[in-house]
PyMOL CGO cylinders between C-alpha atoms (Angstrom):
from pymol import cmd
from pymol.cgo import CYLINDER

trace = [
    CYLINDER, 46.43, -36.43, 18.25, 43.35, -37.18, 16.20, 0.3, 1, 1, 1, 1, 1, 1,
    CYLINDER, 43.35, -37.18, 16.20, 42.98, -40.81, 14.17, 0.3, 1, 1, 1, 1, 1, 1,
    CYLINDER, 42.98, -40.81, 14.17, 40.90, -40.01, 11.01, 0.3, 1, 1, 1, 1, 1, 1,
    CYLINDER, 40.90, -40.01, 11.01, 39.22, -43.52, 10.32, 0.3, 1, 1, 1, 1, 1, 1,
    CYLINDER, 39.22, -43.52, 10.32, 39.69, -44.82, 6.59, 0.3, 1, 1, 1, 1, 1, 1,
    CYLINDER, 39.69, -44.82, 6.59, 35.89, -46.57, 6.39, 0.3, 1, 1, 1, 1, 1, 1,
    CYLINDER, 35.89, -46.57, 6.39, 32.55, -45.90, 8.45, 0.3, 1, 1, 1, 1, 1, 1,
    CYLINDER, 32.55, -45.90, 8.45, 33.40, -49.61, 9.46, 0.3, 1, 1, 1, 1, 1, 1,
    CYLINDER, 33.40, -49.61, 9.46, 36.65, -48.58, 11.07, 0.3, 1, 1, 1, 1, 1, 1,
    CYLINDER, 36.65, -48.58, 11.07, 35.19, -45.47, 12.92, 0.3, 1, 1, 1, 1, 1, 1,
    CYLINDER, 35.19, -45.47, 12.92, 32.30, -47.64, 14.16, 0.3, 1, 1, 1, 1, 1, 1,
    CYLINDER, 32.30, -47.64, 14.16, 34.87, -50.37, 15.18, 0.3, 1, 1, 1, 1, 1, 1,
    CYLINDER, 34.87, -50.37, 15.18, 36.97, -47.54, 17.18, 0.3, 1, 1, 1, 1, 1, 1,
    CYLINDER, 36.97, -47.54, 17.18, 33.78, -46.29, 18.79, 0.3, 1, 1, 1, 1, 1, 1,
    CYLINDER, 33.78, -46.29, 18.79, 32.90, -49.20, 19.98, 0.3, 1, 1, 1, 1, 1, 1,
    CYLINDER, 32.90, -49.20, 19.98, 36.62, -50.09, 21.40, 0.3, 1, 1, 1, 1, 1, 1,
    CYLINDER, 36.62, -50.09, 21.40, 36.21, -46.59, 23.16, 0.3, 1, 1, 1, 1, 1, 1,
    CYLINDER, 36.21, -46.59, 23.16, 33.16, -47.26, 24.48, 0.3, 1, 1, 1, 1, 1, 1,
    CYLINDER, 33.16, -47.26, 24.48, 34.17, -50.54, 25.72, 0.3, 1, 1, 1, 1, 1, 1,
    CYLINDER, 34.17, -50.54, 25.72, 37.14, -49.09, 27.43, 0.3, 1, 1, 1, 1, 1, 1,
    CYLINDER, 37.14, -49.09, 27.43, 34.78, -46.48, 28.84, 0.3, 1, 1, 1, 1, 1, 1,
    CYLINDER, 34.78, -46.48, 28.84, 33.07, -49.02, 30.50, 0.3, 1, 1, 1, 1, 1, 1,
    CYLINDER, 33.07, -49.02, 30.50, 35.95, -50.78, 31.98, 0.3, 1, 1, 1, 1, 1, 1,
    CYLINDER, 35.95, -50.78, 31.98, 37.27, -47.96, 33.95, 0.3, 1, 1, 1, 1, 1, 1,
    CYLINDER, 37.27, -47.96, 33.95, 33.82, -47.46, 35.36, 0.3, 1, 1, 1, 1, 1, 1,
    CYLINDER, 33.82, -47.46, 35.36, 34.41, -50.51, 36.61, 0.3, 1, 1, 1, 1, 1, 1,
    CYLINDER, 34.41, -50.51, 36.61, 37.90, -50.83, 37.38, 0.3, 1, 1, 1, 1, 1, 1,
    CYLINDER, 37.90, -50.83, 37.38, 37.15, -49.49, 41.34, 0.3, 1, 1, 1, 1, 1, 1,
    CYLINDER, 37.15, -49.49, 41.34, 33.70, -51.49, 41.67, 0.3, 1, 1, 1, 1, 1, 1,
    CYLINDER, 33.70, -51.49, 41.67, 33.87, -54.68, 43.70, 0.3, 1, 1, 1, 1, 1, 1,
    CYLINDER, 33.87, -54.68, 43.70, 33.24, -58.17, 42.52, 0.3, 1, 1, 1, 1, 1, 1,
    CYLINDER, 33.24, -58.17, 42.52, 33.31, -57.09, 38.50, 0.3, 1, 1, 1, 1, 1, 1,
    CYLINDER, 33.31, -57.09, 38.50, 36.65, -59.07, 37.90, 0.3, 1, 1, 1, 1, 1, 1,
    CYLINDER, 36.65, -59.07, 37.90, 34.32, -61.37, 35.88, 0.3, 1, 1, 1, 1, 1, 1,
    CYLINDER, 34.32, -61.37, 35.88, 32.88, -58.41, 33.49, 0.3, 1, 1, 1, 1, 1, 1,
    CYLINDER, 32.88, -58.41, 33.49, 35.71, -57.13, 33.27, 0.3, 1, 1, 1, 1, 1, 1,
    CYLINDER, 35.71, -57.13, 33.27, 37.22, -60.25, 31.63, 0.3, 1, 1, 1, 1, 1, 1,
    CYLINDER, 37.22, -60.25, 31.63, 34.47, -60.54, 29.05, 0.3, 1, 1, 1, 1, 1, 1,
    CYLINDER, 34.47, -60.54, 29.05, 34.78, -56.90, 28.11, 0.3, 1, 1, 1, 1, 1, 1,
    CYLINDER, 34.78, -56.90, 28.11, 38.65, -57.19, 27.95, 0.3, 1, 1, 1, 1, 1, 1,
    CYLINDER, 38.65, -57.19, 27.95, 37.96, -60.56, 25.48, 0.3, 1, 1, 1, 1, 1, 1,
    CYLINDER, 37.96, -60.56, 25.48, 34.87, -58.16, 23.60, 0.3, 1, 1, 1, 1, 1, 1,
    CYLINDER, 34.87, -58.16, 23.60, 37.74, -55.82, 23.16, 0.3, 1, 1, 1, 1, 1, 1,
    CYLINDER, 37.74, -55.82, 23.16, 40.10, -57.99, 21.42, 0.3, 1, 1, 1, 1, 1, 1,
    CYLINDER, 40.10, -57.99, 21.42, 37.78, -59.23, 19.00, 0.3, 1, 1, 1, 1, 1, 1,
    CYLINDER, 37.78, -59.23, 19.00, 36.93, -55.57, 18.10, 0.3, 1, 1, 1, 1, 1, 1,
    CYLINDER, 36.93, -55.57, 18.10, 40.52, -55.03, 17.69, 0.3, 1, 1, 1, 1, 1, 1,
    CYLINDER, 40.52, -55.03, 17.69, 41.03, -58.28, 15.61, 0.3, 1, 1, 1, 1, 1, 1,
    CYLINDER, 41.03, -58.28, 15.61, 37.88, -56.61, 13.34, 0.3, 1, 1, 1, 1, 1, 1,
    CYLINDER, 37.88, -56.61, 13.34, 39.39, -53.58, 13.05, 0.3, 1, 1, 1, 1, 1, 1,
    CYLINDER, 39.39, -53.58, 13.05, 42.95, -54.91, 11.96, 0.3, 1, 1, 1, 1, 1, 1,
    CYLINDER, 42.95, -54.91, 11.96, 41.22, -56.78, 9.44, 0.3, 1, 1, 1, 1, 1, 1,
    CYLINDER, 41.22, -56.78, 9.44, 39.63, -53.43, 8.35, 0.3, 1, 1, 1, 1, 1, 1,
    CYLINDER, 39.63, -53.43, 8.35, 42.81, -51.67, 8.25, 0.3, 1, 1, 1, 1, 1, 1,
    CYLINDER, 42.81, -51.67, 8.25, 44.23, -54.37, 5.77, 0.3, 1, 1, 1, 1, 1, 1,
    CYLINDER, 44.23, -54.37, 5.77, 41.54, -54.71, 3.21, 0.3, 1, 1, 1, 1, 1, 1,
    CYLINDER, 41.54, -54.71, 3.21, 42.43, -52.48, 0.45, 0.3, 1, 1, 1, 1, 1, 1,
    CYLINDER, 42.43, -52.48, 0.45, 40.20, -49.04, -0.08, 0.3, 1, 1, 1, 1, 1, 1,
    CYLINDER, 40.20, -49.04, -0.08, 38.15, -49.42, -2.91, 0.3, 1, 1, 1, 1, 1, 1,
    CYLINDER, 38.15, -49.42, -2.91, 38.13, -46.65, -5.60, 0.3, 1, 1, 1, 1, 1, 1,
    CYLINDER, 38.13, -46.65, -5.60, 35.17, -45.72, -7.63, 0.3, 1, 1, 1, 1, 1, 1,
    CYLINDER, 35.17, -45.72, -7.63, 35.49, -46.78, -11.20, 0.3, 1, 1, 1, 1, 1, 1,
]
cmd.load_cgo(trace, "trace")
């Protein structure tokens, strides 16, 4: 299932979660990146907390 994005703010916010994800599970089997893997997990959340700010803002029409 696709997730159409309502601003270019949310789709850059969502590419950057899935590129942030990408990069944990290239990590996930490497040794010694528990550390990295906590800061990306934390980078994650605040890109979340952006993008449900996004999401709540109300779309502006053109008048």
């Amino acid at each position: 299932m696709s997730y159409e994005p309502g601003s270019l703010d949310c789709r850059l916010l969502i590419d950057a979660k899935h590129h942030v994800e990408h990069a944990l599970a290239s990590l996930s089997s490497l040794p010694q990146s528990d550390h990295i893997q906590r800061q990306l997990k934390a980078v994650h959340q605040q890109l979340e907390g952006m993008h449900d700010l996004k999401r709540k803002q109300p779309l502006h029409s053109p008048v």
